[in-house]
C-alpha positions in Angstrom: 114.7 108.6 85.0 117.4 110.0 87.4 115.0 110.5 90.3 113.3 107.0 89.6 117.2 105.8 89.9 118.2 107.6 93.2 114.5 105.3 94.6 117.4 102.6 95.3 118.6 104.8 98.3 116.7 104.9 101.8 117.4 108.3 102.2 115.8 109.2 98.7 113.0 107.2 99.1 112.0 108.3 102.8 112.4 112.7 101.5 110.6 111.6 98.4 107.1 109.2 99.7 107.9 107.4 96.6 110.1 104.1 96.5 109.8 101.3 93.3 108.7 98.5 92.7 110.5 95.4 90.5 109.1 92.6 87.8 105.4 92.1 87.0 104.1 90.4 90.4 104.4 93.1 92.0 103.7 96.2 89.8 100.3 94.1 88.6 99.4 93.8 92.5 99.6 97.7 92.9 97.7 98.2 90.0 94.8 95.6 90.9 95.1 97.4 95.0 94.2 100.7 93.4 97.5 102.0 94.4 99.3 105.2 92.6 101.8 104.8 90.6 103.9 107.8 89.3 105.4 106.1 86.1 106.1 102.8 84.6 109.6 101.7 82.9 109.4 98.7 80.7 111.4 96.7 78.1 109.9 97.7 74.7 107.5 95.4 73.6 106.1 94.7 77.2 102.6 94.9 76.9 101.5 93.8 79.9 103.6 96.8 80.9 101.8 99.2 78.7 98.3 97.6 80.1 99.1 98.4 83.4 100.2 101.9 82.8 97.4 102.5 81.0 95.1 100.8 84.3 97.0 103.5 86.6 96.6 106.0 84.7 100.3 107.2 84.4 102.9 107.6 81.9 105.0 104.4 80.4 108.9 104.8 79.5 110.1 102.2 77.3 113.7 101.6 77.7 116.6 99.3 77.0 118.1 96.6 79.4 121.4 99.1 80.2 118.4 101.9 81.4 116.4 99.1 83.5 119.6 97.8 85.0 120.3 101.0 86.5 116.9 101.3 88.0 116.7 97.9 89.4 118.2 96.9 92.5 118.4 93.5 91.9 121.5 91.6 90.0 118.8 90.1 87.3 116.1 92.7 86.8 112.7 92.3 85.5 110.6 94.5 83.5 109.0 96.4 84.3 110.1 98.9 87.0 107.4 101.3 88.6 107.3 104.3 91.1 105.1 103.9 93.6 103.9 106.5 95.9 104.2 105.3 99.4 100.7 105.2 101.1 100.0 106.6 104.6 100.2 104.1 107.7 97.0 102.6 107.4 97.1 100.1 110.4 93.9 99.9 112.4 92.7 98.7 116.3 90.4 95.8 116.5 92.3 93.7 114.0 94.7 91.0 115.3 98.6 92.7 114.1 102.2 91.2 113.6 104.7 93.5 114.7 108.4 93.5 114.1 110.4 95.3 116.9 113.6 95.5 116.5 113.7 93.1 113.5 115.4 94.8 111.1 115.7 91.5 108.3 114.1 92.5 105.4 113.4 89.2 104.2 111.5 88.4 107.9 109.8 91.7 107.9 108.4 90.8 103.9 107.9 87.5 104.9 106.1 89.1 107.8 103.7 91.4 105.3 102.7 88.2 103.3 101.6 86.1 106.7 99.4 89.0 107.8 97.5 89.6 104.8 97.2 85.4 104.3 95.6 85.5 107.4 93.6 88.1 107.9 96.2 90.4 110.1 97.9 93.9 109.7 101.2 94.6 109.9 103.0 97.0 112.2 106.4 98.3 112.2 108.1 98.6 115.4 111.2 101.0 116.1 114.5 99.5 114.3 112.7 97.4 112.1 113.7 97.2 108.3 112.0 99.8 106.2 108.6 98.8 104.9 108.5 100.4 101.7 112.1 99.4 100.4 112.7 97.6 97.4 113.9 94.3 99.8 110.8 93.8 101.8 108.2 94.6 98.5 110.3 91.6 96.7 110.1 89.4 100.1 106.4 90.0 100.5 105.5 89.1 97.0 102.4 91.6 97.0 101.4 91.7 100.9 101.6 95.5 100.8 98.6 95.3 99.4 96.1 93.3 100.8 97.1 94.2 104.5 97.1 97.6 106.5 100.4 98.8 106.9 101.2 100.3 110.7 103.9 102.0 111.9 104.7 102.6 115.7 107.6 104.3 117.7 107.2 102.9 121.3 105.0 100.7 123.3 102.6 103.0 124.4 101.4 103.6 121.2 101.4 100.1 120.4 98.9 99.5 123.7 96.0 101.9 122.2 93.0 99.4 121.9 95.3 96.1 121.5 96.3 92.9 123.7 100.0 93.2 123.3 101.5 89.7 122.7 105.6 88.6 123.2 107.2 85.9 121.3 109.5 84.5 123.6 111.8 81.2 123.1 111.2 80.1 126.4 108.8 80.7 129.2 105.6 81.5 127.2 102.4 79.3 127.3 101.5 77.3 124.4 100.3 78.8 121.3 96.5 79.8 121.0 93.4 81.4 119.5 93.8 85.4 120.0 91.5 87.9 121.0 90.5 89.7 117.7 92.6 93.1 119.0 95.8 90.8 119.7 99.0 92.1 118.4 102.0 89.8 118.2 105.7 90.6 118.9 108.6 89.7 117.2 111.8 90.6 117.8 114.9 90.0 116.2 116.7 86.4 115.7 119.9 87.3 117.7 118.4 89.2 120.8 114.7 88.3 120.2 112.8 91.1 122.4 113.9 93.6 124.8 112.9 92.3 128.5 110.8 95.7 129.0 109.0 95.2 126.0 108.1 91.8 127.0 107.1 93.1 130.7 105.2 95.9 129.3 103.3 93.1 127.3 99.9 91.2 128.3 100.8 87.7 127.4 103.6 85.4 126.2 103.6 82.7 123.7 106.6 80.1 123.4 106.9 77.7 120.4 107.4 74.3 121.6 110.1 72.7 119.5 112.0 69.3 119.6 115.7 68.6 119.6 118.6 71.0 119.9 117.2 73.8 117.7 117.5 77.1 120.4 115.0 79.6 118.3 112.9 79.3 115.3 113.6 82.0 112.1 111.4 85.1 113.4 109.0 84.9 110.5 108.6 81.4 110.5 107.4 81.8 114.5 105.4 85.1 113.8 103.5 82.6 111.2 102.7 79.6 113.4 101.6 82.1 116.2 99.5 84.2 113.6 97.9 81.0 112.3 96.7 79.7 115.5 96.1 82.7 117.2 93.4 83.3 114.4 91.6 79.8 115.0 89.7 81.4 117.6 88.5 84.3 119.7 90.3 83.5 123.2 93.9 83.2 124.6 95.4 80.5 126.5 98.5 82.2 127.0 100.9 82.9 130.2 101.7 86.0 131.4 105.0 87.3 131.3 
């Protein structure tokens, strides 16, 4: 129960491959993915608990609300509590990607997860983005993790291999458009949005329009309406940066 308690820590969950997962949304989704848990901790008398221990084929703790507290890292835990171990990077070429560079907002980065697998895209993590696996981003992305490839990437050039690279810029780009079915889309964070090399060192730009005095859109929220249209379609009408 100790090491499932230290999962609350980056550093413990990055040494171990193993980080956990909080309420029964999200433990249910792992088990229905096909992914491994380690254990499950649950309220006595949670059989929907025991049911999905039993489905993963690992061992089920009952415990009280003082032992679930200290394994949750949330103010108002749910049972139950899993440990997952973290799957490779599974993100593929030839499928259209969201990518967080430099975002390092959990909640965008979940939020992120859950618009790529809704429509059909991976996900990517980009140097200084928040950590994929941690309690934060599972609880933002509601399940994502599981019905998306996961990427991870630590520069451009890797980013390049097989893929139309694509900025998100607040002003400059063309309109947003269908993508070509390899396009991956860059988001950067809300204060600094992209690094001006990244955005030279990408293919095209996308700007979305807005009205009034609003200066930037929340970075998930234009990752979305990018992702949603660029999947309308098999061509670009972008500009180049």
């Amino acid at each position: 129960m100790l090491e499932a308690a230290r999962l609350g820590r980056s550093r413990e969950r990055r040494g171990s491959g193993r980080t956990i997962l909080e309420g029964p949304v999200l433990v249910g989704e792992a088990v229905s993915a096909g992914h491994r848990l380690e254990r499950v901790f649950a309220l006595t008398g949670d059989r929907a608990a025991r049911e999905a221990a039993r489905m993963a084929g690992c061992p089920l703790h009952p415990v009280g609300p003082e032992v679930l507290a200290r394994l949750s890292t949330t103010d108002h835990p749910q049972s139950p509590v899993a440990v997952l171990v973290v799957p490779p990077p599974s993100g593929r070429t030839g499928v259209r990607a969201l990518v967080a560079w430099g975002l390092g907002d959990p909640g965008n980065c979940g939020t992120l997860i859950r618009t790529a697998a809704a429509f059909g895209y991976d996900y990517i993590a980009g140097p200084e983005s928040a950590e994929t696996w941690s309690p934060k981003v599972l609880r933002a992305a509601t399940g994502g993790h599981f019905h998306t490839g996961i990427g991870l990437v630590d520069g451009i050039d890797r980013l390049r291999e097989g893929r139309t690279l694509v900025a998100t810029v607040p002003r400059g780009g063309g309109l947003p458009g269908p993508l070509p079915p390899n396009a991956a889309i860059l988001i950067g964070s809300e204060p600094h949005g992209l690094p001006d090399e990244v955005v030279a060192a990408c293919d095209l730009a996308v700007t979305v329009p807005m009205a009034g005095a609003i200066e930037s859109l929340n970075a998930a929220v234009a990752g979305a309406i990018v992702a949603f249209i660029g999947a309308s379609g098999p061509r670009a009408n972008l500009a180049t940066p």
